[in-house]
mmJSON file of the N, C-alpha and C atoms, coordinates in Angstrom:
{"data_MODEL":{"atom_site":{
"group_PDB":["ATOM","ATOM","ATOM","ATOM","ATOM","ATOM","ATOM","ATOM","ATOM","ATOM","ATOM","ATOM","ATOM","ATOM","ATOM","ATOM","ATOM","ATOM","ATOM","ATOM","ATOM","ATOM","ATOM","ATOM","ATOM","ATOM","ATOM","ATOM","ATOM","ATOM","ATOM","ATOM","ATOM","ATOM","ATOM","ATOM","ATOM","ATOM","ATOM","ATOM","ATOM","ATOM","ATOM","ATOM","ATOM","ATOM","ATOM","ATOM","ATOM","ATOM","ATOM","ATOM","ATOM","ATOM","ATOM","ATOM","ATOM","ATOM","ATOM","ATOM","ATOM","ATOM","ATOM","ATOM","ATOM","ATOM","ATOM","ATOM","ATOM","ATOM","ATOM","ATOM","ATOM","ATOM","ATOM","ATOM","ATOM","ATOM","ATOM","ATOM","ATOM","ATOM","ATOM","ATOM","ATOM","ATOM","ATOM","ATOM","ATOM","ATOM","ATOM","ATOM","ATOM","ATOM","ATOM","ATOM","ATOM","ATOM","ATOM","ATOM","ATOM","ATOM","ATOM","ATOM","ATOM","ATOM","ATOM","ATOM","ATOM","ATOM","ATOM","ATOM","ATOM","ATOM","ATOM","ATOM","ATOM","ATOM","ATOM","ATOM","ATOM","ATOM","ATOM","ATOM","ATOM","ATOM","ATOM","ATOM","ATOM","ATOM","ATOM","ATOM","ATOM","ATOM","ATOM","ATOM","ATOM","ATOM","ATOM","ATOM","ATOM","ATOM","ATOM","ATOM","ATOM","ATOM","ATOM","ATOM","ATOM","ATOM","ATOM","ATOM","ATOM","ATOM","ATOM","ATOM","ATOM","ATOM","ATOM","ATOM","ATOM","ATOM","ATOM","ATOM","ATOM","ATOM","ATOM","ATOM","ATOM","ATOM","ATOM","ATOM","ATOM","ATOM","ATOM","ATOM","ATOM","ATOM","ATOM","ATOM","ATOM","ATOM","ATOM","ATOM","ATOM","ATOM","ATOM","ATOM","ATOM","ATOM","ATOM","ATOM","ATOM","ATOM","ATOM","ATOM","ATOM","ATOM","ATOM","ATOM","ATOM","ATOM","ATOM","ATOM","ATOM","ATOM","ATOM","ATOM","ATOM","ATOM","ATOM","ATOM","ATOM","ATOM","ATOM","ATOM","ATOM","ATOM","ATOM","ATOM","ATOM","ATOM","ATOM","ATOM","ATOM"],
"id":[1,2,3,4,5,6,7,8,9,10,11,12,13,14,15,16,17,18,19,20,21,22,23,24,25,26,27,28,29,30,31,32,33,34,35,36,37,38,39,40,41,42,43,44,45,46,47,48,49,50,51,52,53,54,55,56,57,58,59,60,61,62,63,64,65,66,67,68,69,70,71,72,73,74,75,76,77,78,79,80,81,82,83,84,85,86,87,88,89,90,91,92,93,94,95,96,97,98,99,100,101,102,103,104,105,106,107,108,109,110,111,112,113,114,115,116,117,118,119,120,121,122,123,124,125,126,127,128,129,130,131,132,133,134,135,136,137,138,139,140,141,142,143,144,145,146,147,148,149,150,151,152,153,154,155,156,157,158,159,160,161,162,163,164,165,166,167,168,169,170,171,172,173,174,175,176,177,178,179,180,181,182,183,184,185,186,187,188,189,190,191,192,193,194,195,196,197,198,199,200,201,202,203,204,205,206,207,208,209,210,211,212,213,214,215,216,217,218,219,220,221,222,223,224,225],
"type_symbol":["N","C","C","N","C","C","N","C","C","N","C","C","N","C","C","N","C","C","N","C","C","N","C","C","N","C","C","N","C","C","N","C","C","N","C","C","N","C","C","N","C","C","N","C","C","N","C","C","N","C","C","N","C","C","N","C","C","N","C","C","N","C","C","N","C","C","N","C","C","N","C","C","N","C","C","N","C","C","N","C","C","N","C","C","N","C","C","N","C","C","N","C","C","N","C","C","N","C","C","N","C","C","N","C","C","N","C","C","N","C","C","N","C","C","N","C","C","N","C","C","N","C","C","N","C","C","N","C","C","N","C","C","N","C","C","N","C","C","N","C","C","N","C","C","N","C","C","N","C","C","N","C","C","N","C","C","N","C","C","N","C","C","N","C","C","N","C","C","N","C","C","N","C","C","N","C","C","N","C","C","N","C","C","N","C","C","N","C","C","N","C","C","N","C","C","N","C","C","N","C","C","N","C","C","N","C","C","N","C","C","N","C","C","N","C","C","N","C","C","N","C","C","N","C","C"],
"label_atom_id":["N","CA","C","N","CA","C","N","CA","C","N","CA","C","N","CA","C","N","CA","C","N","CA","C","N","CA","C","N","CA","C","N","CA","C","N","CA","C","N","CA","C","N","CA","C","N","CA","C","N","CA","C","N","CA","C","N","CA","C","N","CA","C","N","CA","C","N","CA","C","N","CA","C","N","CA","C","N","CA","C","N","CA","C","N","CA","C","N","CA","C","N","CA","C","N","CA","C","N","CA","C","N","CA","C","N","CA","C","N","CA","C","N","CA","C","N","CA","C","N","CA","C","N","CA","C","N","CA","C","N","CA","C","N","CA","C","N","CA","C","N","CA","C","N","CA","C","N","CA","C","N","CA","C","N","CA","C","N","CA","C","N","CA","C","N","CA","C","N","CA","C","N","CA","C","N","CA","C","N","CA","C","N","CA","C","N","CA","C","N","CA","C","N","CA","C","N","CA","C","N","CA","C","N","CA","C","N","CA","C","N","CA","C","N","CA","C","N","CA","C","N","CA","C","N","CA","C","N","CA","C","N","CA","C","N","CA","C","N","CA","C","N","CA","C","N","CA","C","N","CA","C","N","CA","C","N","CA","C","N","CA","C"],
"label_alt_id":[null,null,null,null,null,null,null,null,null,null,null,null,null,null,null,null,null,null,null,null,null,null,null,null,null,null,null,null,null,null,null,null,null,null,null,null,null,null,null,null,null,null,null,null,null,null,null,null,null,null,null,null,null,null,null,null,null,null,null,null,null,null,null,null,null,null,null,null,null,null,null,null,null,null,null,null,null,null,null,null,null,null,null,null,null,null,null,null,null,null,null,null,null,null,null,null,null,null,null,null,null,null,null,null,null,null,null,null,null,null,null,null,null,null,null,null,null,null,null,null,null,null,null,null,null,null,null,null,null,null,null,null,null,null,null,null,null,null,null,null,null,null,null,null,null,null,null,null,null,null,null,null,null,null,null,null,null,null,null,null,null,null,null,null,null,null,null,null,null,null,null,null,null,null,null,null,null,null,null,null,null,null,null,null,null,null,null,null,null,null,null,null,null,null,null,null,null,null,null,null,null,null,null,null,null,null,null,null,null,null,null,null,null,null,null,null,null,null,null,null,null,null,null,null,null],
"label_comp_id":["UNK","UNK","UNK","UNK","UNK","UNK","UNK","UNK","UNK","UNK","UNK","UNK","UNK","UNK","UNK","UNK","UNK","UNK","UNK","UNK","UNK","UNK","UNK","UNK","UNK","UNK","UNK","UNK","UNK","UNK","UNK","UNK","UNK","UNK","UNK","UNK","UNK","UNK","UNK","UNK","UNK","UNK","UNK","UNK","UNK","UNK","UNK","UNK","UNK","UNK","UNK","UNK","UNK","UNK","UNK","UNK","UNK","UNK","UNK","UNK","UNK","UNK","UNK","UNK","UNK","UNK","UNK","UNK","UNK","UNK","UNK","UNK","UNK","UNK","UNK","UNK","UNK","UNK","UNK","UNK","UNK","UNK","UNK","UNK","UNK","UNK","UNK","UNK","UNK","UNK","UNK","UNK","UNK","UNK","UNK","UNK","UNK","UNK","UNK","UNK","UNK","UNK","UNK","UNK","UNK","UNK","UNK","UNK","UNK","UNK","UNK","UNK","UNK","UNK","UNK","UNK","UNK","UNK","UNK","UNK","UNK","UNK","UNK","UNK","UNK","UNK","UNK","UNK","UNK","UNK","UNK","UNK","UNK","UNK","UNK","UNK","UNK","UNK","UNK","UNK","UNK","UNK","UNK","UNK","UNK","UNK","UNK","UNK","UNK","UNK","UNK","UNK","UNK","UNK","UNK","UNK","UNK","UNK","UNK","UNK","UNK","UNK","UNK","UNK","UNK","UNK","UNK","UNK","UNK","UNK","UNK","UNK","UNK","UNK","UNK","UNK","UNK","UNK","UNK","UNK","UNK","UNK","UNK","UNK","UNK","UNK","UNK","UNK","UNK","UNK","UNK","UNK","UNK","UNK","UNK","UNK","UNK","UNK","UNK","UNK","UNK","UNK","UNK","UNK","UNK","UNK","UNK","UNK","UNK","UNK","UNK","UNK","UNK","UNK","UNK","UNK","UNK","UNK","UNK","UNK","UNK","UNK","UNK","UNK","UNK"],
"label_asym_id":["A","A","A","A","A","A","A","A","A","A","A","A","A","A","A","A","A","A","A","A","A","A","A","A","A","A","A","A","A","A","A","A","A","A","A","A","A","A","A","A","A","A","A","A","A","A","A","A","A","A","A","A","A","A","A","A","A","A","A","A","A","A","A","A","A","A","A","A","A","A","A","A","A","A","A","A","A","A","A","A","A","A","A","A","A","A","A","A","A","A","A","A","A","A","A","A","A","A","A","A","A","A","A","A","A","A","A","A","A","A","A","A","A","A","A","A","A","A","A","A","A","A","A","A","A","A","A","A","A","A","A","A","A","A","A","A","A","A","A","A","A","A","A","A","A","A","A","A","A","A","A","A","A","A","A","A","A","A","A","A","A","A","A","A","A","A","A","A","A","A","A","A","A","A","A","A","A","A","A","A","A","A","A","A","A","A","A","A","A","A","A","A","A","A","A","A","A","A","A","A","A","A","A","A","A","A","A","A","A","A","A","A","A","A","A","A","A","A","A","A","A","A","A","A","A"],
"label_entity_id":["1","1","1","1","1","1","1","1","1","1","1","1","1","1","1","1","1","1","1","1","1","1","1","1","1","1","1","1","1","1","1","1","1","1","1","1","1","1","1","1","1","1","1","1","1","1","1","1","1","1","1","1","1","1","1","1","1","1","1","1","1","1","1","1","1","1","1","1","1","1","1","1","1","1","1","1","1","1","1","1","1","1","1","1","1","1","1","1","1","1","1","1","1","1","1","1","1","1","1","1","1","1","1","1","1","1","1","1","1","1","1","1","1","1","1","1","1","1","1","1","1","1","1","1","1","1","1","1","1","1","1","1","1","1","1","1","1","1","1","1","1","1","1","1","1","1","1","1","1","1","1","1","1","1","1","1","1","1","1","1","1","1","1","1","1","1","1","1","1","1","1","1","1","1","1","1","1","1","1","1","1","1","1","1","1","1","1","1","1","1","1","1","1","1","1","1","1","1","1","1","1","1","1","1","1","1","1","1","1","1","1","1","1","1","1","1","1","1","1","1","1","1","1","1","1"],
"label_seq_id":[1,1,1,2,2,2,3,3,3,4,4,4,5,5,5,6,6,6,7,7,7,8,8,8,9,9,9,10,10,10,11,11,11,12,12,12,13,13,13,14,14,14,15,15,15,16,16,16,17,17,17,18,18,18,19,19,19,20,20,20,21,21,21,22,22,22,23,23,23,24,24,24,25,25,25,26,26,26,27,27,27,28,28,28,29,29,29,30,30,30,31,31,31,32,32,32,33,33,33,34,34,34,35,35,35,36,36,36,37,37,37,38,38,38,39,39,39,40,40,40,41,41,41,42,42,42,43,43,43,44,44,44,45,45,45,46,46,46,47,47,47,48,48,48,49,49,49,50,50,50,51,51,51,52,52,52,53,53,53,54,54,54,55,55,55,56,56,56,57,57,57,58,58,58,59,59,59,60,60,60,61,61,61,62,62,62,63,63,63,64,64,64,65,65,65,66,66,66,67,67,67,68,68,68,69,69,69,70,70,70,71,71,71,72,72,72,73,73,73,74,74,74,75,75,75],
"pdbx_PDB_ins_code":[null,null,null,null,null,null,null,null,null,null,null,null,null,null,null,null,null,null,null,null,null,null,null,null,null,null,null,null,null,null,null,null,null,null,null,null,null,null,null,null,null,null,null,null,null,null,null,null,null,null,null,null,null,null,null,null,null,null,null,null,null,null,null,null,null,null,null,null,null,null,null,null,null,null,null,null,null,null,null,null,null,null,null,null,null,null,null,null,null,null,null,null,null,null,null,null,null,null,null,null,null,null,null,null,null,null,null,null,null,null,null,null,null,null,null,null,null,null,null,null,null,null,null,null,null,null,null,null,null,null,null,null,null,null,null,null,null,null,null,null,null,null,null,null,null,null,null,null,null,null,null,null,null,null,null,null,null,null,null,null,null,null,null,null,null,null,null,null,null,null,null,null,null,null,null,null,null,null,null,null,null,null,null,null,null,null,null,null,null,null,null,null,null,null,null,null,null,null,null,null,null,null,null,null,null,null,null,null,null,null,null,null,null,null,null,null,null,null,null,null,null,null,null,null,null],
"Cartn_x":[74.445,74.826,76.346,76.881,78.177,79.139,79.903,81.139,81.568,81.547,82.373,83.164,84.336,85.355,85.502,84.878,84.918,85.874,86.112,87.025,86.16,85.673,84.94,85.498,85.08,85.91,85.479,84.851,85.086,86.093,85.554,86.199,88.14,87.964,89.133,88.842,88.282,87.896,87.659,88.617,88.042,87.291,86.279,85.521,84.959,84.468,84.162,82.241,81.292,80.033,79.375,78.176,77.802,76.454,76.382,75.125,74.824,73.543,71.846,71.886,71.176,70.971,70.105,69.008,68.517,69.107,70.204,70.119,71.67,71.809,73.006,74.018,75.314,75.799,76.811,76.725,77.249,78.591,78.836,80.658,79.659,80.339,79.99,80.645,82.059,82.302,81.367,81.238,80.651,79.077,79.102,77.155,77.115,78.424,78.286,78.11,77.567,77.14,78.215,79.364,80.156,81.533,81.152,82.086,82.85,84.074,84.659,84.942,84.451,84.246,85.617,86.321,88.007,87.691,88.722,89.306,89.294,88.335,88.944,90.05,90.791,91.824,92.037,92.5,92.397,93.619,94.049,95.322,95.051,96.199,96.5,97.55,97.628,99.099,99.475,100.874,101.058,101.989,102.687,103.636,104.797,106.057,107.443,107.596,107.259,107.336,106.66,105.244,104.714,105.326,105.257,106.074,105.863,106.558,106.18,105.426,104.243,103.17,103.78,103.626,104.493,103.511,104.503,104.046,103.91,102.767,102.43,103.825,103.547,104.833,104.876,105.772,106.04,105.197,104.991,104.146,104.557,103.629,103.539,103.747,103.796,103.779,102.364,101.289,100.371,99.208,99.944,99.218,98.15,97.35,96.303,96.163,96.661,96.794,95.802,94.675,93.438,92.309,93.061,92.335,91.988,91.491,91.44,92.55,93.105,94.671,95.549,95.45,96.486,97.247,98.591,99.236,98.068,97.433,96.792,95.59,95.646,94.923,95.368,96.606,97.664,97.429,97.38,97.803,99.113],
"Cartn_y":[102.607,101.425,101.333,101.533,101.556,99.955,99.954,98.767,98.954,97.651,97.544,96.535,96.717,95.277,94.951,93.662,93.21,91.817,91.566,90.328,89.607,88.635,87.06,87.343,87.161,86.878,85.511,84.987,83.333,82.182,82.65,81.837,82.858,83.915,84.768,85.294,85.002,85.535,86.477,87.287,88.745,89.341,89.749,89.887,91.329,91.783,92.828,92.488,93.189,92.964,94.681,94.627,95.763,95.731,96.936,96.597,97.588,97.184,98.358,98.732,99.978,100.218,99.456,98.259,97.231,95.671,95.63,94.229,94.348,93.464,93.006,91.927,92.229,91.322,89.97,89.272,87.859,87.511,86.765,85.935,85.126,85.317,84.045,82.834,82.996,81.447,80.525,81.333,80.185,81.007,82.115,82.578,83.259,83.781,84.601,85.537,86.331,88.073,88.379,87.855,88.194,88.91,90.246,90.822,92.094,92.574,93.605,94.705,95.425,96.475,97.252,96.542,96.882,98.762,99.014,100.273,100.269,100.57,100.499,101.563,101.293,102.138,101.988,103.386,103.12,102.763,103.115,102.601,103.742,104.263,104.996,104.651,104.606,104.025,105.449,105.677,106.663,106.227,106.816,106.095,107.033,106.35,107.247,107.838,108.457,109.262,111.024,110.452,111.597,112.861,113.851,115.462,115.173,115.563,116.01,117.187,117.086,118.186,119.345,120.823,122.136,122.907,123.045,124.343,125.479,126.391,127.203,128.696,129.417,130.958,131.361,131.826,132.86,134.081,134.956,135.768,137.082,137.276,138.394,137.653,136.448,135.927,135.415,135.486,134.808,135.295,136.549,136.665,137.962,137.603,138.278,138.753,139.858,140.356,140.706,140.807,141.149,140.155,138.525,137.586,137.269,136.003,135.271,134.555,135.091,134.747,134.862,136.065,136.663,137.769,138.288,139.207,140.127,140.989,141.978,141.613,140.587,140.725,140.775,140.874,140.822,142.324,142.517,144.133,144.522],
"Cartn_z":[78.127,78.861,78.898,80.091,79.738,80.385,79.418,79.706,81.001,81.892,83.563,83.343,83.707,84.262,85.432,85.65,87.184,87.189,88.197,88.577,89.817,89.088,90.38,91.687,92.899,94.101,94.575,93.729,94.232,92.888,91.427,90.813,90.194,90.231,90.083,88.492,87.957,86.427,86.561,85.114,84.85,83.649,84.144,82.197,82.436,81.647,81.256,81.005,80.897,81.203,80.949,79.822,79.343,80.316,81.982,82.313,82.77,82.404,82.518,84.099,84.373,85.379,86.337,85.481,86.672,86.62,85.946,86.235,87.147,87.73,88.038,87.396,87.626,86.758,87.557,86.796,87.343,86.591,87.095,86.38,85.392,84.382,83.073,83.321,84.05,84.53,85.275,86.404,87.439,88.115,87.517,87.68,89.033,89.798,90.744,90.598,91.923,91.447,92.697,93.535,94.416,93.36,93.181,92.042,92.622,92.263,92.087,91.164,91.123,89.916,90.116,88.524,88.963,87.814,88.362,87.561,86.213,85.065,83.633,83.351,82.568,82.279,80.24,79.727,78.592,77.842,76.72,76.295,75.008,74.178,72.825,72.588,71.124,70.573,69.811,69.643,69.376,68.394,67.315,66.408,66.553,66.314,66.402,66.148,64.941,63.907,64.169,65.31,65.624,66.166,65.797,66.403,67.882,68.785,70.137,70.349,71.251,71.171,71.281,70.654,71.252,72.159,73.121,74.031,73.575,74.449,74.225,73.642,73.088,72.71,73.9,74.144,75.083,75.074,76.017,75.628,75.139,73.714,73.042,71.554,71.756,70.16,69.913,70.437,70.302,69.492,68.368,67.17,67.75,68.924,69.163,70.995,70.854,71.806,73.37,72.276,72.652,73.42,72.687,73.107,74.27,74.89,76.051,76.543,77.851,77.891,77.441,76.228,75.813,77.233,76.76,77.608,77.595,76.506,76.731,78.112,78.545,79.637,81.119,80.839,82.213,82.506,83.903,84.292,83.975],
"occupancy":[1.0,1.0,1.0,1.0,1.0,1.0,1.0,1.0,1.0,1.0,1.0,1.0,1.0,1.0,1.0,1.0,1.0,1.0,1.0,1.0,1.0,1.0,1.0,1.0,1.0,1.0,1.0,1.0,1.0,1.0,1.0,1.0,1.0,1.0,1.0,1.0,1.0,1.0,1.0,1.0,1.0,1.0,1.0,1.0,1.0,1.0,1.0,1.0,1.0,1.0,1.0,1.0,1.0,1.0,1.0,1.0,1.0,1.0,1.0,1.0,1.0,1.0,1.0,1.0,1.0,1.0,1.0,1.0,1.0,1.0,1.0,1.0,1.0,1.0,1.0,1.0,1.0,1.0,1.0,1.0,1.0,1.0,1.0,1.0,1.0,1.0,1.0,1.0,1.0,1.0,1.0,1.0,1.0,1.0,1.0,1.0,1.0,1.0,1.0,1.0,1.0,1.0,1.0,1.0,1.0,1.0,1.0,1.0,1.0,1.0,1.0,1.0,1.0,1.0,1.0,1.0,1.0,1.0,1.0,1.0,1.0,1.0,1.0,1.0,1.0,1.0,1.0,1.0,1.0,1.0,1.0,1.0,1.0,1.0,1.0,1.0,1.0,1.0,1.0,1.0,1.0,1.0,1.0,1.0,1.0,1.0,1.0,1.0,1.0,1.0,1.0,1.0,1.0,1.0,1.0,1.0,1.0,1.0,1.0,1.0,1.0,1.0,1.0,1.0,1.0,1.0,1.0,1.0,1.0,1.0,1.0,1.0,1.0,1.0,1.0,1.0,1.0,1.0,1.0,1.0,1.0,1.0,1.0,1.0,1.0,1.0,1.0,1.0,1.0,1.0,1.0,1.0,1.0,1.0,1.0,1.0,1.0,1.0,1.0,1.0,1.0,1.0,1.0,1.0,1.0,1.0,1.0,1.0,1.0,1.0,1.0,1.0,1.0,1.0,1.0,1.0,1.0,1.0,1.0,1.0,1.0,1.0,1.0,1.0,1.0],
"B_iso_or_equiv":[0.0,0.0,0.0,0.0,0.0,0.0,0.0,0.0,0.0,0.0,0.0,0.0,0.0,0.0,0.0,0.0,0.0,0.0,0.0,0.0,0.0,0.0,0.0,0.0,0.0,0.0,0.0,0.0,0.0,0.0,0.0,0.0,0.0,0.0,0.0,0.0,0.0,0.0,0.0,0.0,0.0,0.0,0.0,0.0,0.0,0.0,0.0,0.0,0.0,0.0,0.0,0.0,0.0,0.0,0.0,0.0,0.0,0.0,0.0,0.0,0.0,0.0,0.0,0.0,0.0,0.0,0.0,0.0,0.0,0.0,0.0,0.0,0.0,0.0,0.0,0.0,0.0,0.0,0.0,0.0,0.0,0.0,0.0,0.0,0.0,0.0,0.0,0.0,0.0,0.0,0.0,0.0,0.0,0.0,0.0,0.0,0.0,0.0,0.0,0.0,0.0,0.0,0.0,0.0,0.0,0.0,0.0,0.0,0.0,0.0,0.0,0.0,0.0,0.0,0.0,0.0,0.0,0.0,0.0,0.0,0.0,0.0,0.0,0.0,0.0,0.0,0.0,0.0,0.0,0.0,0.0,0.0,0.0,0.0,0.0,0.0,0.0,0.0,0.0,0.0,0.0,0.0,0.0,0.0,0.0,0.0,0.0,0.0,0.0,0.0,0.0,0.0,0.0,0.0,0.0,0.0,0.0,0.0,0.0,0.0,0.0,0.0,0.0,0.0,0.0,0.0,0.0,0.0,0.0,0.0,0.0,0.0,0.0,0.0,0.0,0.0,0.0,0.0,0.0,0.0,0.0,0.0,0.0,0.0,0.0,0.0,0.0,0.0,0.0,0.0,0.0,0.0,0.0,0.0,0.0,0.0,0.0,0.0,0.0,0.0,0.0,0.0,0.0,0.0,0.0,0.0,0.0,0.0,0.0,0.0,0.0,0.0,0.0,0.0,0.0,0.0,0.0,0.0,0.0,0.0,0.0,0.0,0.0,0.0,0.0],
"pdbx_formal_charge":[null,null,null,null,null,null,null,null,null,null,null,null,null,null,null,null,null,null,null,null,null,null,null,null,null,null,null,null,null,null,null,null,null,null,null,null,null,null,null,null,null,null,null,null,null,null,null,null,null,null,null,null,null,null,null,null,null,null,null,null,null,null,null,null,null,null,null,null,null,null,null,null,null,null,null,null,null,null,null,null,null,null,null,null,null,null,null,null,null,null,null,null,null,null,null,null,null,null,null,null,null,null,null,null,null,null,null,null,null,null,null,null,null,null,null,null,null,null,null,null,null,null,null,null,null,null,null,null,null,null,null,null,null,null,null,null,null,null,null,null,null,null,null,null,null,null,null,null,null,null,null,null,null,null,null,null,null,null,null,null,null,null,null,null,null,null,null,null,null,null,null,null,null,null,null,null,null,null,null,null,null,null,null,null,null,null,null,null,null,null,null,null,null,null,null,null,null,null,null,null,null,null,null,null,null,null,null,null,null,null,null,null,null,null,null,null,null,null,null,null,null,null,null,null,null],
"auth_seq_id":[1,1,1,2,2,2,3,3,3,4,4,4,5,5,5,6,6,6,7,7,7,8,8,8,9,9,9,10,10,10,11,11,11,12,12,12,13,13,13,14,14,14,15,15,15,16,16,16,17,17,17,18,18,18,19,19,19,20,20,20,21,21,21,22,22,22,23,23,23,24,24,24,25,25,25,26,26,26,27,27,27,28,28,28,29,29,29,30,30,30,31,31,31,32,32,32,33,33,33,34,34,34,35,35,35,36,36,36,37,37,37,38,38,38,39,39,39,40,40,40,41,41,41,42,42,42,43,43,43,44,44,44,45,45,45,46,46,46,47,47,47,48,48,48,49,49,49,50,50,50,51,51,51,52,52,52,53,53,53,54,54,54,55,55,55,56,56,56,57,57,57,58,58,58,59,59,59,60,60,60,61,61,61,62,62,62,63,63,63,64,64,64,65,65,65,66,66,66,67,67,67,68,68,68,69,69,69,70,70,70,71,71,71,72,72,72,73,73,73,74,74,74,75,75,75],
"auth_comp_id":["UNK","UNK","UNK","UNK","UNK","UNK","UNK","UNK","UNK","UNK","UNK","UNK","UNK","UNK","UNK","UNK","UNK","UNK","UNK","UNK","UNK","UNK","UNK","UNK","UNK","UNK","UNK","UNK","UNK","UNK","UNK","UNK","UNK","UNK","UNK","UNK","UNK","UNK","UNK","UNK","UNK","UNK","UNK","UNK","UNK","UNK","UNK","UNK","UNK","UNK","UNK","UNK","UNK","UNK","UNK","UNK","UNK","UNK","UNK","UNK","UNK","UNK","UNK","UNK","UNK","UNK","UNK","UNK","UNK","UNK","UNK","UNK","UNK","UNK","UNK","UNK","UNK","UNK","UNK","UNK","UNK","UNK","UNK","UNK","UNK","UNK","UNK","UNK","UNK","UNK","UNK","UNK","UNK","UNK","UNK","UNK","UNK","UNK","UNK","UNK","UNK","UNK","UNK","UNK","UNK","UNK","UNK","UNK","UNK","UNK","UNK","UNK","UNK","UNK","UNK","UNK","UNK","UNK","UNK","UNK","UNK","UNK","UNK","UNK","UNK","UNK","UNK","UNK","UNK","UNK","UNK","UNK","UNK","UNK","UNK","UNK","UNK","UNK","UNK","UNK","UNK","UNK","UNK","UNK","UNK","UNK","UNK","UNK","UNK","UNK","UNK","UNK","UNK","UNK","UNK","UNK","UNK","UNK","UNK","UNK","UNK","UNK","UNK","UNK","UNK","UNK","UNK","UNK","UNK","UNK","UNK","UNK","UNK","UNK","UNK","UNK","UNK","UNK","UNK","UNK","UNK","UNK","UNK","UNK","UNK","UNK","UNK","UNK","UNK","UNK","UNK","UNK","UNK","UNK","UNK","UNK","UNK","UNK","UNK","UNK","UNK","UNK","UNK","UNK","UNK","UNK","UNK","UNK","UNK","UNK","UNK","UNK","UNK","UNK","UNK","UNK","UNK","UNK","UNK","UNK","UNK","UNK","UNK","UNK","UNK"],
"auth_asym_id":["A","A","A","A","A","A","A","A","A","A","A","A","A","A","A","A","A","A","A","A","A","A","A","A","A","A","A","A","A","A","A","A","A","A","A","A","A","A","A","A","A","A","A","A","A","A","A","A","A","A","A","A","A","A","A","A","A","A","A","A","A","A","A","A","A","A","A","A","A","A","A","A","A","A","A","A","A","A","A","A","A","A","A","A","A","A","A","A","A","A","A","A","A","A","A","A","A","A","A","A","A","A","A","A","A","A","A","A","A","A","A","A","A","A","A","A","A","A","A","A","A","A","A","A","A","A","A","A","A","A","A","A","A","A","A","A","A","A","A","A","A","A","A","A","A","A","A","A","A","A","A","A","A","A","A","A","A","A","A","A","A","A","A","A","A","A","A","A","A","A","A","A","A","A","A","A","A","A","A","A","A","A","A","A","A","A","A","A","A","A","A","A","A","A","A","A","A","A","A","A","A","A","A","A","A","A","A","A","A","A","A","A","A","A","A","A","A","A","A","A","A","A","A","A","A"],
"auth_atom_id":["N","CA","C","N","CA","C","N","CA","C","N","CA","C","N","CA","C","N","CA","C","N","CA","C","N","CA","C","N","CA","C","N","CA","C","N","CA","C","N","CA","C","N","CA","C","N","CA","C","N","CA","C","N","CA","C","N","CA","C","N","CA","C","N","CA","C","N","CA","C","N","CA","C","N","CA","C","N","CA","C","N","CA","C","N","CA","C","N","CA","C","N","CA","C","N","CA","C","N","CA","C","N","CA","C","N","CA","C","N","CA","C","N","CA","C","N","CA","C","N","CA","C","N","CA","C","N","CA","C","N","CA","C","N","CA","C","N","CA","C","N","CA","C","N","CA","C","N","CA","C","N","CA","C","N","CA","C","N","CA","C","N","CA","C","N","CA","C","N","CA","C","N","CA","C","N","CA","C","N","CA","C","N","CA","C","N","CA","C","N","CA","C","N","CA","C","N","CA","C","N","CA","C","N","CA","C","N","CA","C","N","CA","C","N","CA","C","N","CA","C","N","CA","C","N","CA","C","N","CA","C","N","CA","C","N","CA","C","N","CA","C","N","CA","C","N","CA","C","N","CA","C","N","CA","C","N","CA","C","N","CA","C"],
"pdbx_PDB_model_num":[1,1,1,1,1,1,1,1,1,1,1,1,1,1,1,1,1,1,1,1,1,1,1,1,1,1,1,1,1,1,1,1,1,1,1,1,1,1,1,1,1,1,1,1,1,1,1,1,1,1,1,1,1,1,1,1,1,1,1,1,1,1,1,1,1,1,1,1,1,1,1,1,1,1,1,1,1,1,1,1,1,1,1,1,1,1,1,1,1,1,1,1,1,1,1,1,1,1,1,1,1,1,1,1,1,1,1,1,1,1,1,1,1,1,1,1,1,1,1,1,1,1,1,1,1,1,1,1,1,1,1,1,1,1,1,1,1,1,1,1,1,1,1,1,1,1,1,1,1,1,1,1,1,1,1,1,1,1,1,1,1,1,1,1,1,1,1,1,1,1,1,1,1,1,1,1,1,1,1,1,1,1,1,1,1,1,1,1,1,1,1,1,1,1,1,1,1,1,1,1,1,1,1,1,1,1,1,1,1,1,1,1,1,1,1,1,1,1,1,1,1,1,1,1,1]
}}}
């Protein structure tokens, strides 16, 4: 059952609503089903302190030559 965020188009409220594939869902304000199923978007907090991710070696440092996407597979 997955989480939707919708926004009312009659009272302007925005809530969020966990729904099943048969029911439909309504504004908890005012009991409309006239809804907009907005974009969820997520959020991560990251702390200052964290390294900046490193890019990949250049190639021929990558230990294993032989691998998947190693140089040894370049012509």
């Amino acid at each position: 059952m997955p989480i939707y965020e919708y926004a009312c188009n009659d009272c302007h409220t925005s809530f969020e609503a966990l729904v099943r594939s048969d029911t439909v869902p309504e504004c908890p304000q005012c009991h409309s089903t006239a809804l907009e199923k907005l974009l969820s978007v997520f959020s991560t907090t990251a702390s200052a302190a964290a390294p900046a991710p490193s890019m990949p070696s250049p190639c021929g440092s990558c230990g294993n030559p032989g691998g998947p996407g190693a140089c040894g597979m370049n012509p």
